[in-house]
C-alpha positions as CSV (number, residue, x, y, z in Angstrom):
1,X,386.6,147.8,27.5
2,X,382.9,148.4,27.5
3,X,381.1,145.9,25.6
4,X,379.5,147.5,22.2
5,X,376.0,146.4,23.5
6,X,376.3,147.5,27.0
7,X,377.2,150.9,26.4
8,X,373.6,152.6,27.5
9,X,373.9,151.5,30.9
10,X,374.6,152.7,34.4
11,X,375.8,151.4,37.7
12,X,377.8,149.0,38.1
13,X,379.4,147.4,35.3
14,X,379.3,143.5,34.9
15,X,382.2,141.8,33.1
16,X,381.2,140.0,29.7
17,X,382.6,136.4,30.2
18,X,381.0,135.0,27.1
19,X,379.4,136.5,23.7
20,X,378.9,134.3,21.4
21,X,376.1,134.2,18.3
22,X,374.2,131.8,16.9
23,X,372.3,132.9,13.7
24,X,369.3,130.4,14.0
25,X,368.3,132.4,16.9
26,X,367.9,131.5,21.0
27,X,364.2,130.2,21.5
28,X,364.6,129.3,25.2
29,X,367.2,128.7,27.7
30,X,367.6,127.5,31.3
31,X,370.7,127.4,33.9
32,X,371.3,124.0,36.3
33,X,372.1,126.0,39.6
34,X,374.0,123.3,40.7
35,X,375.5,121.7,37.5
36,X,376.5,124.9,36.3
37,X,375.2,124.4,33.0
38,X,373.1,126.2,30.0
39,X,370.9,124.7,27.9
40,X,369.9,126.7,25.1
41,X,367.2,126.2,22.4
42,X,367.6,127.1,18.8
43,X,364.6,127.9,16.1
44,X,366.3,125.2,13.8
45,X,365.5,122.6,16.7
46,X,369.0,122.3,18.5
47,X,369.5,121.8,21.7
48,X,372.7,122.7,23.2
49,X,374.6,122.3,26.4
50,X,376.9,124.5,27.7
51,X,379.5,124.6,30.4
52,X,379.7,127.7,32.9
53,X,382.3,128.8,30.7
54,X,380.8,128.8,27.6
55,X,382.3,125.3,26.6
56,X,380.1,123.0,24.1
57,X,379.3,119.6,26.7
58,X,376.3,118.3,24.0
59,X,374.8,119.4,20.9
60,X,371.3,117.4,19.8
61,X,369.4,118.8,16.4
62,X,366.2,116.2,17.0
63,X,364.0,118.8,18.2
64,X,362.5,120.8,16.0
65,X,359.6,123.2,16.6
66,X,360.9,123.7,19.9
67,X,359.7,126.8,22.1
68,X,360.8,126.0,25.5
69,X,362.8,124.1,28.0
70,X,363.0,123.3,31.3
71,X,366.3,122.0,33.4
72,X,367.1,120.4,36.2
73,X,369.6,122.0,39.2
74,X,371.9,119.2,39.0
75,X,371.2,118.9,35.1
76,X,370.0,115.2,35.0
77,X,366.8,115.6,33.3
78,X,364.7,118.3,31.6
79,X,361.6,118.7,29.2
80,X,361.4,120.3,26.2
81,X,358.1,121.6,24.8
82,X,357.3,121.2,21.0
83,X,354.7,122.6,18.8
84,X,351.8,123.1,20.5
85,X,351.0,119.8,22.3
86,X,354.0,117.2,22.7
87,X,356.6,117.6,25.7
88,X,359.4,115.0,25.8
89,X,361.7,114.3,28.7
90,X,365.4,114.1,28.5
91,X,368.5,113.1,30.2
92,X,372.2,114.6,30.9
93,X,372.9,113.2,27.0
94,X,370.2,115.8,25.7
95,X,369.1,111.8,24.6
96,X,364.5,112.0,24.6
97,X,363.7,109.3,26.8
98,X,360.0,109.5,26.4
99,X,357.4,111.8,25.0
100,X,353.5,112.6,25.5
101,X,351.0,114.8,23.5
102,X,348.1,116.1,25.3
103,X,344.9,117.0,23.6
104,X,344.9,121.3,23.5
105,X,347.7,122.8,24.4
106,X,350.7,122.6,26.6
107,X,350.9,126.2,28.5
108,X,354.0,125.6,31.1
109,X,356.1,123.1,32.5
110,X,358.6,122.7,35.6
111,X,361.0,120.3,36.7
112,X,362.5,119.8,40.4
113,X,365.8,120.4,41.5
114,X,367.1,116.9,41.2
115,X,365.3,115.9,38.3
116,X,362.3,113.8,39.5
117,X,359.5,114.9,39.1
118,X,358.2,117.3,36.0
119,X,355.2,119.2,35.9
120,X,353.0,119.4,32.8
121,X,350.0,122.6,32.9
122,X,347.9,122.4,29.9
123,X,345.0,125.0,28.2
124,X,342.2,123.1,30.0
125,X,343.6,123.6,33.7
126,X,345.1,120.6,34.4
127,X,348.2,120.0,35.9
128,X,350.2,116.9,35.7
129,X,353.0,115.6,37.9
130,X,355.2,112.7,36.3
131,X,358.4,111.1,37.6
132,X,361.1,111.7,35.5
133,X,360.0,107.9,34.0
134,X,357.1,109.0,33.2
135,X,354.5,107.8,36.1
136,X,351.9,110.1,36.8
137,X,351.3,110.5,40.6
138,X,349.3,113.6,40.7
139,X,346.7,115.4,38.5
140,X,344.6,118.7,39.5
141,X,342.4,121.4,38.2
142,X,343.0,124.9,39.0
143,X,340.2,128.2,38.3
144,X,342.4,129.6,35.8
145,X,345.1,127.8,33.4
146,X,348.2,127.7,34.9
147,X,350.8,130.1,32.9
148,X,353.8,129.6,34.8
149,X,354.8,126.8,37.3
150,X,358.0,126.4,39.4
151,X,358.6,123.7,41.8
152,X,360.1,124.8,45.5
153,X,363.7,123.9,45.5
154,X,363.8,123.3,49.3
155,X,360.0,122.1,50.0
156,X,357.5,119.4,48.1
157,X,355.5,122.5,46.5
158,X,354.8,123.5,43.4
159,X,353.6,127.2,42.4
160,X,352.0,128.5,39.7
161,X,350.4,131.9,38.2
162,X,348.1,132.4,35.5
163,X,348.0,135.1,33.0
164,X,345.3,136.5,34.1
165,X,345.7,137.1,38.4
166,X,345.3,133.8,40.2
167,X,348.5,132.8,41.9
168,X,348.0,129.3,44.0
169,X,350.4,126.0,45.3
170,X,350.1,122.5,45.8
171,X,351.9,119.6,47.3
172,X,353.1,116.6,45.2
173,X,350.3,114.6,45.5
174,X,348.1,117.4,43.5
175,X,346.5,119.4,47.3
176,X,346.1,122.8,47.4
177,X,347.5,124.4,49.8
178,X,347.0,128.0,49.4
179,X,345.3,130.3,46.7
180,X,345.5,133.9,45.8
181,X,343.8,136.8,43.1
182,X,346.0,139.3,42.2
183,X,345.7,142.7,40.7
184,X,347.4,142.7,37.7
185,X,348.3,140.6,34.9
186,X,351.5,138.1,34.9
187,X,354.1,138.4,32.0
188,X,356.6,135.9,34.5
189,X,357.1,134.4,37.5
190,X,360.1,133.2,39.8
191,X,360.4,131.6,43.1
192,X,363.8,131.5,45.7
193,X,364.9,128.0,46.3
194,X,363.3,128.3,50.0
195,X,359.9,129.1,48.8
196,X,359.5,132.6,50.7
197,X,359.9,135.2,48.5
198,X,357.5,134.9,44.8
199,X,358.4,137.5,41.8
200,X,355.9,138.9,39.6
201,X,356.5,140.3,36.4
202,X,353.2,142.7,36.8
203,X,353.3,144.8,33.2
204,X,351.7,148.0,34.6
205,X,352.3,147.2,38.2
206,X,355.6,146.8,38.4
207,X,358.0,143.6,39.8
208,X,355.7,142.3,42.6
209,X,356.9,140.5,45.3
210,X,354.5,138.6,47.4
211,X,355.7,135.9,50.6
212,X,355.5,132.3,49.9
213,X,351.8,132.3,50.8
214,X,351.5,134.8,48.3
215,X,350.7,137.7,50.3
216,X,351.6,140.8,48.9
217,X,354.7,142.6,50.1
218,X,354.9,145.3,48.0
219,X,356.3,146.7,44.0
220,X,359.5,147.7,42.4
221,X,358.8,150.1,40.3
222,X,361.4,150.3,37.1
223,X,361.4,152.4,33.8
224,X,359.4,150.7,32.0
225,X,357.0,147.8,31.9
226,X,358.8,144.6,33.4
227,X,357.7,141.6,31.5
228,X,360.3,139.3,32.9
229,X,361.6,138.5,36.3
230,X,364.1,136.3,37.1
231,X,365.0,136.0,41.1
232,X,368.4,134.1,41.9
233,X,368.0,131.1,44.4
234,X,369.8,132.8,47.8
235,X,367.6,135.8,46.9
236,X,370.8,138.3,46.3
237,X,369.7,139.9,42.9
238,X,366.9,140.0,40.7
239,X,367.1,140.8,36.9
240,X,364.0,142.3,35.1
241,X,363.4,142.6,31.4
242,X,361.4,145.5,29.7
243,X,359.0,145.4,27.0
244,X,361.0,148.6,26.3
245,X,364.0,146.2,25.7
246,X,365.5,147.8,29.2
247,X,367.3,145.4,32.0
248,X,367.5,146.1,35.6
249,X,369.7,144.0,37.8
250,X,368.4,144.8,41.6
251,X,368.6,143.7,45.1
252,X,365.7,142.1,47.0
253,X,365.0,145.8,48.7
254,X,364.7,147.4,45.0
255,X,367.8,149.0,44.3
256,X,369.2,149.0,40.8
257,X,372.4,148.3,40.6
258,X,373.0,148.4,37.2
259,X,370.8,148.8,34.1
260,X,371.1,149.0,30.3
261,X,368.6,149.8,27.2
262,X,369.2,147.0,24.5
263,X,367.3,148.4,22.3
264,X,369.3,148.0,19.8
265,X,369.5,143.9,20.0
266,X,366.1,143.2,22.3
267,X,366.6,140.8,24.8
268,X,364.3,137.9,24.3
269,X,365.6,135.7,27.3
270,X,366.9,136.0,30.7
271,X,368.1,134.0,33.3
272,X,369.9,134.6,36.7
273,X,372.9,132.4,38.5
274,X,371.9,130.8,42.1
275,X,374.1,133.0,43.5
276,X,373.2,136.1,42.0
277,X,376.2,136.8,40.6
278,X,375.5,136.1,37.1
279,X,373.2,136.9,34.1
280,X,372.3,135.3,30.9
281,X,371.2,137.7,28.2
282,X,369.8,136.0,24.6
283,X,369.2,138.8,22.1
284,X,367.1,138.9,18.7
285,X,370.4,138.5,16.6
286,X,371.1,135.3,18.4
287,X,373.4,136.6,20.4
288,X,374.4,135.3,24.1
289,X,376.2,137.2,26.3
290,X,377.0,136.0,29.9
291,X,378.0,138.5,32.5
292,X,379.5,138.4,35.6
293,X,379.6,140.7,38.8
């Protein structure tokens, strides 16, 4: 039976494996690839750790003014960011093992796959690496402030996009490596685990994709303007989100496979399965729906 929520879409249908609410609202969420686990962040300042299957593994309510998260692929470690300045680490327990404040504002963070090594971008374009216990080994400026950062799953890289066009990546020890302008704007970004395909959510321009280098390869153009992107890590599907409230589950060539207008619950988060067989949906209500193809 079609899902009440799903019922303006087309192509084919994913099955809705878990819909569950939770009234204080989803702030954030990220998926452990290889954990199989979701961490979700609520506006009352829970975290909460879920199994694939939508069982409760850990519950924490110490973090209040949360706004986002960040989680490793094997779901040792993470950050959460709070307020406008403080990021604390954590462990498998959801347990804050240490916490700094920065003077400004924090505008990203990333972890790596295994959990050690985070990276801290703040509004006066510096970016921090720390080991998961808390020793800084890198530091560097960049032309713009870094909105988004994701480190390579398969190489030492880290990649990151500001707002405003500039797309760049460095190596651990805080070298650039390569730097790009872009055209237009970024509302997201995501990288595959190998590092050679980047997605753009462009507003006006579409998904870009660009090469690892970031040259440009091209747009998918949806209806709509995408201002989320989510790639999965074998590069199978993407999964865009509308400011029109519309998603679009595609292959790496463009083709939507499915899409559905939830207009009438916006989506506020996404977030795709490594193996591009899943999708993580967390509405305006609270809601949290996990489908599966």
């Amino acid at each position: 039976m079609k899902h009440t929520l799903l019922q303006n879409s087309q192509g084919i249908r994913p099955d809705v494996v878990q819909d569950d609410i939770l009234p204080e609202g989803v702030v954030d969420l990220a998926y452990a690839a290889e954990a199989r686990t979701l961490l979700l962040a609520t506006s009352n300042g829970t975290l909460t750790l879920l199994s694939q299957d939508g069982s409760l593994l850990k519950n924490n309510r110490g973090f209040r003014g949360v706004r986002s998260v960040v989680w490793s692929d094997v779901g040792n470690y993470g950050a959460v960011l709070v307020g406008d300045n403080k990021v604390l680490c954590i462990d498998a327990s959801l347990t804050a093992l240490w916490e700094v404040q920065v003077t400004g504002q924090v505008t990203a963070a990333a972890i790596t796959s295994f959990g050690s090594h985070l990276a801290i971008c703040t509004d006066s374009s510096r970016t921090h690496i720390v080991t998961s216990a808390r020793q800084e080994v890198a530091k560097f400026e960049t032309s713009q402030t870094l909105d988004f950062v994701q480190f390579v799953a398969e190489e030492p890289k880290l990649i990151g996009a500001a707002e405003f066009g500039q797309l760049s990546c460095h190596d651990m020890d805080g070298n650039e490596l390569w730097n790009q302008r872009l055209s237009s704007n970024v509302g997201a970004m995501s990288v595959t685990s190998c590092g050679r395909r980047i997605l753009l959510a462009g507003f006006n321009h579409g998904i870009q994709m660009l090469t690892g280098k970031g040259k440009q390869l091209g747009a998918f153009v949806v209806d709509g303007i995408p201002a989320i992107v989510c790639v999965s890590a074998n590069r199978r599907r993407v999964a865009a989100l509308t400011l029109e409230s519309r998603i679009y589950w595609m292959n790496l060539e463009g083709e939507i496979l499915w899409a559905a207008d939830l207009s009438a619950d916006p989506p506020q988060r996404i977030a795709v399965g490594p193996l591009g067989a899943r999708l993580f949906v967390a509405t305006k209500s609270g809601r949290l729906l996990h489908l599966l193809w």
